[in-house]
Structures are given as C-alpha cells and as structure tokens.
C-alpha positions as CSV (number, residue, x, y, z in Angstrom):
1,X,248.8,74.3,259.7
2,X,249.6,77.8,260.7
3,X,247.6,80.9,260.0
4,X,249.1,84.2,259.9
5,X,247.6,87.8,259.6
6,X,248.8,91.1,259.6
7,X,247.4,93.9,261.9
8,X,245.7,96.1,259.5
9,X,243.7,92.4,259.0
10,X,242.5,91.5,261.6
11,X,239.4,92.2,263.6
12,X,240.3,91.6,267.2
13,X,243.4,92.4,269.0
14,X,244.5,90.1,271.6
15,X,245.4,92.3,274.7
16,X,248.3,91.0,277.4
17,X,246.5,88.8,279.9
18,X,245.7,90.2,283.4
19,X,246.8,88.3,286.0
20,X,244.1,88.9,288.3
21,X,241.9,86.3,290.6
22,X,240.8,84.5,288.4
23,X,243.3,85.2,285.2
24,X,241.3,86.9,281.8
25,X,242.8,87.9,278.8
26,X,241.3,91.4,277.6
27,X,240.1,91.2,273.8
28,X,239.9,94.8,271.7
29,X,238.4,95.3,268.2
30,X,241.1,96.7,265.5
31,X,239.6,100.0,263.2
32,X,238.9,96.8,260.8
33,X,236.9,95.4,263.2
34,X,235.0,98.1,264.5
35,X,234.2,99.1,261.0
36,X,232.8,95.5,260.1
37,X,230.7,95.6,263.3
38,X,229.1,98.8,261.5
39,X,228.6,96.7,258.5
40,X,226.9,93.6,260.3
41,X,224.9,95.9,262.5
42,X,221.7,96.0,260.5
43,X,222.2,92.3,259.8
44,X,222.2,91.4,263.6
45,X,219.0,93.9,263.6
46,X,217.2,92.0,261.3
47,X,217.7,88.8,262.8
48,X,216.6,90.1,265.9
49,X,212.9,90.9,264.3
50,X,213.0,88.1,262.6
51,X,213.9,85.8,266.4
52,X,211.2,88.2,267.6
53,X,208.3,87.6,264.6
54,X,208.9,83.7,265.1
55,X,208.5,83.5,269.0
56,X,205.7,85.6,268.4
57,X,203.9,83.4,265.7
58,X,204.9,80.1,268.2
59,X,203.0,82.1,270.7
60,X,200.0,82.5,269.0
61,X,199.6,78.7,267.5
C-alpha cells in the first residue's frame, strides 16, 4: 500500500541527507507542523505533571 500527502499536509519535511561521517538525514517541521506542536504543547505539559505527581506519590509509599 502506498500513502501519499501533499505538502501543505504534512507535518515534517524530509530534508536531503548529509553525507557526513556518519550519514544523517536532516528532518524540518512544515507551518502545519509547527502549528500542531503549538496545539499539543499544553498536552505534553500536562503529562509531564502528571509523570511528575506519580513518581512523587511512588516516592512517598
């Protein structure tokens, strides 16, 4: 099966790889991406309390 997206789609732009020692392909987000980053910010916030609340309450057990 093939999947195909359009550019205005996408979230991440694969860049050219670099052909340094050793090889890495460069990854960029797309204005899509970068606004859903701005989106999911406060959700990766609140899992981070949250992560921090649990270890906290294993702590204290």
């Amino acid at each position: 099966m093939r999947w195909s997206r359009s550019a205005e789609t996408a979230a991440i732009q694969l860049s050219q790889p670099t052909w340094m020692d050793p090889l890495k392909t460069l990854y960029s987000l797309t204005a899509f991406g970068r606004e859903l980053s701005e989106v999911l910010a406060p959700l990766s916030e609140w899992g981070h309390r949250r992560l921090e609340k649990l270890t906290e309450a294993r702590s204290a057990s």
